[in-house]
C-alpha positions in Angstrom: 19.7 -49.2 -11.7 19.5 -47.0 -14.9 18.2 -48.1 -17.9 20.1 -45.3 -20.5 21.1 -47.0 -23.3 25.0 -47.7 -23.3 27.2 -45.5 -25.6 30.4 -47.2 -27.5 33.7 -45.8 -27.3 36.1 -47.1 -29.8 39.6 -47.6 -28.3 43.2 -48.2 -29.3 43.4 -51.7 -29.8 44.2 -54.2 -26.9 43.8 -50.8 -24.2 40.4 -52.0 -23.4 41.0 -52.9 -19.6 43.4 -50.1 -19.3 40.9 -47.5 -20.7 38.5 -49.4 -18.6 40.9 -49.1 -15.4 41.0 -45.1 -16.3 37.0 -44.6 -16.2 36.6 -46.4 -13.2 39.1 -43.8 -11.4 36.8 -41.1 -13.0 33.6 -43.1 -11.7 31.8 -43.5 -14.8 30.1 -46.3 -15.6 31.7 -48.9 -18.3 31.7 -52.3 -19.0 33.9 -54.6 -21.5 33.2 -58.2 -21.8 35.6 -60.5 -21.5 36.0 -64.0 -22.9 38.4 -66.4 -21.8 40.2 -68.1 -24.3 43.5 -70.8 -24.2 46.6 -69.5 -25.3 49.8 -72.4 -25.6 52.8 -70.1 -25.1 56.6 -72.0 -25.6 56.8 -73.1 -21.8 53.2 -73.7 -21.0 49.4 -73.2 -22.0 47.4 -70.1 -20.2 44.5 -68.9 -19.9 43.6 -65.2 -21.3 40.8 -63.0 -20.7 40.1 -61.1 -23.9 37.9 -58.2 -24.8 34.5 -60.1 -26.9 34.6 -57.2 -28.9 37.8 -55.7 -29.4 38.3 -52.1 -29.5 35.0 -51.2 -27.9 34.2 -50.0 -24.3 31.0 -49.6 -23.1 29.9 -46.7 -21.1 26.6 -45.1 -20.0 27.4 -41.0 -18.4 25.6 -37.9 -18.3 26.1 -35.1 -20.8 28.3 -33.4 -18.1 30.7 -36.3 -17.9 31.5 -36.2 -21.6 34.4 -34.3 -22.0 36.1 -36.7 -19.5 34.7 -40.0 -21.0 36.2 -38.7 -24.7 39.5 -37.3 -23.2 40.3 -40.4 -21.3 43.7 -41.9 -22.4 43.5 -44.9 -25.1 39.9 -43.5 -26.2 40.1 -42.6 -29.9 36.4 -41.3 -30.2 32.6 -41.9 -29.2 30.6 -43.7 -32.0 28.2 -41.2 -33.0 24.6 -40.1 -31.2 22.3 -41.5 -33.3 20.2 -44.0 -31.8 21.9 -46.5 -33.9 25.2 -46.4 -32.5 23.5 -47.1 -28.8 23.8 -50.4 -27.2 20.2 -51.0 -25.2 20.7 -52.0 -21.5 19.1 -55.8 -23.0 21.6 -56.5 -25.1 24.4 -55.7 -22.7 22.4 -57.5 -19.9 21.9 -60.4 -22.1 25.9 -60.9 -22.9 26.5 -60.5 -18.4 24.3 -63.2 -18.0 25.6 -65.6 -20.8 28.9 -65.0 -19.4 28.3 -65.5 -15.9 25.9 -68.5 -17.2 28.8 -70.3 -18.9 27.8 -69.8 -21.9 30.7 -70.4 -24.7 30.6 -66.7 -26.5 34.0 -65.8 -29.0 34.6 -63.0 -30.9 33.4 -63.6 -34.9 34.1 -61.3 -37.8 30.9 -60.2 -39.8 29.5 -62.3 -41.9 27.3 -61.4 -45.3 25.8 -64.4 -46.5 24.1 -67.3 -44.4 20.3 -68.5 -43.0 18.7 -66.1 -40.8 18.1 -67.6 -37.7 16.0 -66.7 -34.1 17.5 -68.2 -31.2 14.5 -69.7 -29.1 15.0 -70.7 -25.3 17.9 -69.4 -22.8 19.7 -66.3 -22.3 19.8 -65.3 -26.2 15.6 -66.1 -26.4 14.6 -64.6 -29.6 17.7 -62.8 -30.8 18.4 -63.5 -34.4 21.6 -64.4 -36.1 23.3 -66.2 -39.1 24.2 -69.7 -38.9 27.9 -70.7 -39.8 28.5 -74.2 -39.1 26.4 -76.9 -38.4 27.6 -80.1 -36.3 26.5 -81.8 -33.5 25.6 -78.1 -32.0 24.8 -75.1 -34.5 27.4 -71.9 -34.1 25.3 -68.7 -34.5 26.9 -65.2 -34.9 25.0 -62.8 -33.2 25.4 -59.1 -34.0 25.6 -56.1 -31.9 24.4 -53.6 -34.1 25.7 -51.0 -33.1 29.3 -51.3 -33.7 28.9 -53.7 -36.5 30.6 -56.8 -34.6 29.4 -60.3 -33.6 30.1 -62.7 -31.8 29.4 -67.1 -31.9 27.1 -68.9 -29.8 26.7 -72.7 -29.8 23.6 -73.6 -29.3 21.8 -76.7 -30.4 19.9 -76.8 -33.7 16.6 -77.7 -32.2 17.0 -74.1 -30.8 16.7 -72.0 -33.8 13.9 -71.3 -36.2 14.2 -70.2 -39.7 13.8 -66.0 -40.1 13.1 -65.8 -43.8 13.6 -67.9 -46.2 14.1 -67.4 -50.5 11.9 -69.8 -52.6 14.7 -72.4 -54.0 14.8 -70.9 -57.7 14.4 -67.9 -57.2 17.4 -65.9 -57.8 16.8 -62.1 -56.7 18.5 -59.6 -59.3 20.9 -57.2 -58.0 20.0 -54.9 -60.5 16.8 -52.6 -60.5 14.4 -53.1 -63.4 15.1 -50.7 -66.5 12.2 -48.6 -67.5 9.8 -49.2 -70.2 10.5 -52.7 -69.2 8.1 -55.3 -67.8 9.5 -57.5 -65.1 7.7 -61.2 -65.5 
């Protein structure tokens, strides 16, 4: 199995399974995790698979392949080719697993503000994240960096440790210190 890092195409909204369905004609290697979610329609309640991070497809090719990745149809463009904007083959393997694990992920917008957390134990072992809610189990957002999305894990609170914390009081200032003048 190859251990490239995964690239990140960014697609036309809700054409991830169809752009999906188009690289696996052209045999390149993609993935796009789905969720299942509940949907109550007029007549009945369903049950929908939906892309965790909507938009995005996976893919891992060769520099050969990637005139036909970028020209397939519903692929607006590939995030750029800095090392930032790859997803590692951990990452990826970590959200299969959780899946397949039953693990309860959901698509969450991106958060600013929040305690840092590490996840310790299971699938997500060491990954950090942002706490949101706290209840009888603690909902994380994990990140994946490198399109700038997250997405919630429950997990119980007796599974995270603190990342960093600010000394209650202190108040950093969001402005830099003017010269000639001494900070106390």
């Amino acid at each position: 199995m190859r251990q490239d890092p995964w690239h990140v195409l960014h697609v036309i909204a809700n054409h991830e399974k169809r752009v999906a369905q188009h690289l696996a004609v052209r045999s390149v290697e993609h993935y796009v995790p789905l969720y299942r979610m509940r949907s109550q329609w007029t007549d009945r309640s369903v049950l929908l698979e939906r892309p965790l991070f909507a938009g995005y497809v996976f893919v891992r090719f060769s520099s050969r392949e990637r005139l036909s990745v970028i020209s397939t149809p519903g692929v607006l463009h590939l995030l750029g080719d800095s090392a930032g904007s790859e997803v590692s083959c951990a990452e990826l393997d970590r959200i299969r697993q959780a899946l397949a694990g039953g693990y309860t992920l959901m698509p969450h917008p991106w958060l600013e503000v929040g305690t840092r957390v590490r996840v310790r134990g299971g699938v997500f072992d060491g990954v950090e994240g942002v706490v949101t809610e706290l209840r009888r189990q603690c909902s994380v957002v994990l990140e994946l960096a490198a399109i700038r999305q997250c997405f919630s894990l429950e997990v119980g609170i007796d599974q995270l440790e603190r990342v960093a914390t600010i000394p209650v009081g202190v108040v950093p200032s969001p402005f830099p210190p003017r010269r000639g003048v001494r900070q106390a």
